[in-house]
C-alpha positions as CSV (number, residue, x, y, z in Angstrom):
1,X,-75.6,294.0,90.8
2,X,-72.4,294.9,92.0
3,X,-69.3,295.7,89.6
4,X,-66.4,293.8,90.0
5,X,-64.3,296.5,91.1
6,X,-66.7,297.4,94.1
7,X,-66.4,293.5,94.9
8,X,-63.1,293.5,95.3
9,X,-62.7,296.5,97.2
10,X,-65.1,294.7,100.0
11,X,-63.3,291.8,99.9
12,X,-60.2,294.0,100.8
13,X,-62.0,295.4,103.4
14,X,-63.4,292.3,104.7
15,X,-59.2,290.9,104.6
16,X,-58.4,293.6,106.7
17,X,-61.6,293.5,109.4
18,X,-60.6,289.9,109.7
19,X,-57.8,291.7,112.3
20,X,-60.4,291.9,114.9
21,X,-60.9,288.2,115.6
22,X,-57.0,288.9,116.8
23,X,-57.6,291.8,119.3
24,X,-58.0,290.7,122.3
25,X,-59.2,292.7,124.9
26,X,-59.1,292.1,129.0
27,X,-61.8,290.3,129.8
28,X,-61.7,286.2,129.6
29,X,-64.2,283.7,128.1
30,X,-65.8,281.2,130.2
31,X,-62.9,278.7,129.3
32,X,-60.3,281.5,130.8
33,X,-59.1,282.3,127.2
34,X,-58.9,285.8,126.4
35,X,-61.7,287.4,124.4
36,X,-61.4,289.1,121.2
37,X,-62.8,292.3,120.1
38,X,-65.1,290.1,117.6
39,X,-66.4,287.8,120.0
40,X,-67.5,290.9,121.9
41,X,-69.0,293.0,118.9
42,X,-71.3,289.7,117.9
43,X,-72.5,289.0,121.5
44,X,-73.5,293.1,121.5
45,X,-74.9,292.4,118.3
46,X,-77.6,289.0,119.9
47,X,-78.2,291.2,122.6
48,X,-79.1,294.4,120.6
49,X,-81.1,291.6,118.5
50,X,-82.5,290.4,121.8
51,X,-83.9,293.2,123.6
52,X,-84.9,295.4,120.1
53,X,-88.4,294.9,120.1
54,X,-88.5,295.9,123.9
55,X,-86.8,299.7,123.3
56,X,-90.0,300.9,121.2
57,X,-90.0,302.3,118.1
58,X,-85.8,302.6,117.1
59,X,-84.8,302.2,113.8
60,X,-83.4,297.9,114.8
61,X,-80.9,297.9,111.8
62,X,-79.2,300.7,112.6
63,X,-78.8,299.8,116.3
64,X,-77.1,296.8,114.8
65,X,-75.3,298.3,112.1
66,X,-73.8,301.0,114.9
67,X,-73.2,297.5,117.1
68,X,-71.5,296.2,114.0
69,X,-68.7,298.9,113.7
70,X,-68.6,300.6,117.2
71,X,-65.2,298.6,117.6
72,X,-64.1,298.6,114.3
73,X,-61.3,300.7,114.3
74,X,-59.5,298.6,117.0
75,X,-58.7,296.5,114.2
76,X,-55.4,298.1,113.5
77,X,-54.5,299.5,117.1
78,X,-55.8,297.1,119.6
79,X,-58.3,297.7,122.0
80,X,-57.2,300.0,125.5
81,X,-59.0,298.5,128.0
82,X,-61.6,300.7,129.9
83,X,-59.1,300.3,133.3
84,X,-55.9,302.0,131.3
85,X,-57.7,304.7,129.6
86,X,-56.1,308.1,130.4
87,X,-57.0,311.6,130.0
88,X,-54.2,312.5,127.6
89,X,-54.9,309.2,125.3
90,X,-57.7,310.3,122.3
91,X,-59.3,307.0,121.9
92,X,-62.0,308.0,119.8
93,X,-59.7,310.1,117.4
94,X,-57.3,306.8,117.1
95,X,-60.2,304.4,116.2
96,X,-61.7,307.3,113.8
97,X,-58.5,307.3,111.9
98,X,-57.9,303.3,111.9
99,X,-61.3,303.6,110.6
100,X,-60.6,305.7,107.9
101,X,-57.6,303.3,106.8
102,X,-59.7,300.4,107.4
103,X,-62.4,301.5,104.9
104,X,-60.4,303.1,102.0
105,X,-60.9,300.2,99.6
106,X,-64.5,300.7,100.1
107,X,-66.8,302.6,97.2
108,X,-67.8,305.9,98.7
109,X,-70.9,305.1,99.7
110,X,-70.1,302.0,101.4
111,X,-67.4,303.9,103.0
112,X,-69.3,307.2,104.1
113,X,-72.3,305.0,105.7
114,X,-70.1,303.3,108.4
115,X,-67.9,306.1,109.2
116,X,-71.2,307.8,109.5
117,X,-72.6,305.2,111.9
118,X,-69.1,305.2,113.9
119,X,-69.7,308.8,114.6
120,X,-73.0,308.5,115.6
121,X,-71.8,306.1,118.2
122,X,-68.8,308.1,119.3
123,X,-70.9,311.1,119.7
124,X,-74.1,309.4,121.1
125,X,-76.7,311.7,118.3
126,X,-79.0,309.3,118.2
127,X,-81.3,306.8,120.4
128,X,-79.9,303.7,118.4
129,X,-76.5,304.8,119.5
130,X,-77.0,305.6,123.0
131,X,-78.7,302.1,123.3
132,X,-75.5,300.8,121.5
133,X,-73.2,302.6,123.9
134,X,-75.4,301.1,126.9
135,X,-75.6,297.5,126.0
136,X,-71.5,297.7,125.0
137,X,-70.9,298.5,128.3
138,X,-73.8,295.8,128.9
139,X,-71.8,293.1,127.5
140,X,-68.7,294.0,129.0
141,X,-70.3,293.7,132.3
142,X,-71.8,290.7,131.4
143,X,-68.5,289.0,130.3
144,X,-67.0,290.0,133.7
145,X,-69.6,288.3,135.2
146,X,-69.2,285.5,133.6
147,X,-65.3,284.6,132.6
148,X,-62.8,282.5,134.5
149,X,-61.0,285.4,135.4
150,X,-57.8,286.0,137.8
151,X,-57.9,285.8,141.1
152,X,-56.9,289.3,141.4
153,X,-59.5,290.6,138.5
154,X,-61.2,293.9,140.0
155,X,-65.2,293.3,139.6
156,X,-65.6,296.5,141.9
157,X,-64.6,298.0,138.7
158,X,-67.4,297.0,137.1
159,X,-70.2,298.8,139.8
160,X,-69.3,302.2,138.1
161,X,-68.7,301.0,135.1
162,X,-70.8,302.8,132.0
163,X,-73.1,304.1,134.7
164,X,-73.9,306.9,132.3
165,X,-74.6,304.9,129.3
166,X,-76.4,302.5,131.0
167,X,-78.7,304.9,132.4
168,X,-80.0,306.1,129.5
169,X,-83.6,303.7,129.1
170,X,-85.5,302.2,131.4
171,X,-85.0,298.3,130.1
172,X,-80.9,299.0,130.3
173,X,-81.4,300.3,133.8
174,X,-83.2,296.9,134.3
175,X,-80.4,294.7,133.1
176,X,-77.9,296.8,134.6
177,X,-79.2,295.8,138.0
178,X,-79.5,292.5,137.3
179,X,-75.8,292.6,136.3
180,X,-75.0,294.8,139.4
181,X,-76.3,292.2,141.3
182,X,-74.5,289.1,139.8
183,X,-70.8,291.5,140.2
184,X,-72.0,291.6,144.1
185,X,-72.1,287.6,143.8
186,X,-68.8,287.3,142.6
187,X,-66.9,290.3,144.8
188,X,-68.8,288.1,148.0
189,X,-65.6,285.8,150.2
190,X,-66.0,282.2,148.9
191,X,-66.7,280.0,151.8
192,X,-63.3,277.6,152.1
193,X,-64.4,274.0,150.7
194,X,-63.2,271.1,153.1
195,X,-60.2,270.5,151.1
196,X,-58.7,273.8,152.4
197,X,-59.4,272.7,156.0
């Protein structure tokens, strides 16, 4: 069982996640509509779900856990997209702190575990969190890919992007050239329909 008093503290924690359904980052849905930090972390989460079995022998619930709260901090700051980020601009040491707000009605082992598993994924320590970092940028990619986007929306950007993290396994080299290969698609001149004749 749980006491009452640890119960509540989730619930207060659960309140205050609920911010990340809000955040919305740069990348568009399908539809055009902008997506949201949350509708980001769960489709990292199916794909970590996904592909799991294929990595070999990784511990598959902390992959997802570390998928889980990789973004969590954003909920109180936003999210800088990847295009804005500057040198001078400590990302990591913003969402570590919005983290640390985020999770103080939490019991302390509650607490300690994701702020653990937030560090692992900031500093890449373990397999599961490389993988994590990879298939984030994964997803990202993939959302490109696959929004209505402006006319003016930079998929060249997306050719370098998380080259590094994406490098890391053999199966996330794989879907990264299959994603590298659907960016080409869309950079490629639409031929003018008959209508624009």
């Amino acid at each position: 069982m749980m006491p009452p008093d640890e119960i509540k503290g989730a619930l207060t924690f659960l309140r205050e996640a609920e911010r990340l359904k809000s955040v919305l980052r740069s990348g568009h849905t399908s539809t055009g509509r902008p997506e949201s930090t949350a509708e980001h972390t769960w489709r990292l989460c199916l794909m970590a779900m996904l592909f799991a079995d294929a990595f070999g022998d990784i511990d598959v619930a902390r992959l997802l856990k570390i998928c889980i709260v990789h973004d969590l901090g954003e909920a109180l700051h936003g999210d800088i997209p990847a295009v804005l980020q500057s040198d001078g601009v400590d990302k990591a040491a913003q969402e570590r702190d919005d983290l640390e707000t985020l999770t103080r009605s939490l019991d302390a082992g509650r607490r300690a575990e994701i702020l653990a598993l937030w560090q692992d994924y900031d500093s890449g320590g373990s397999l599961e969190a490389r993988l994590a970092k990879g298939l984030d940028k994964l997803e990202t990619i993939l959302q490109h890919n696959q929004g209505l986007n402006p006319a003016d929306f930079d998929y060249a950007f997306n050719l370098g992007y998380g080259a590094k993290q994406t490098g890391v396994d053999p199966l996330l080299a794989m879907i990264r050239a299959e994603l590298d290969g659907e960016t080409r698609a869309r950079m490629a001149p639409q031929p003018s329909s008959q209508a624009d004749i």
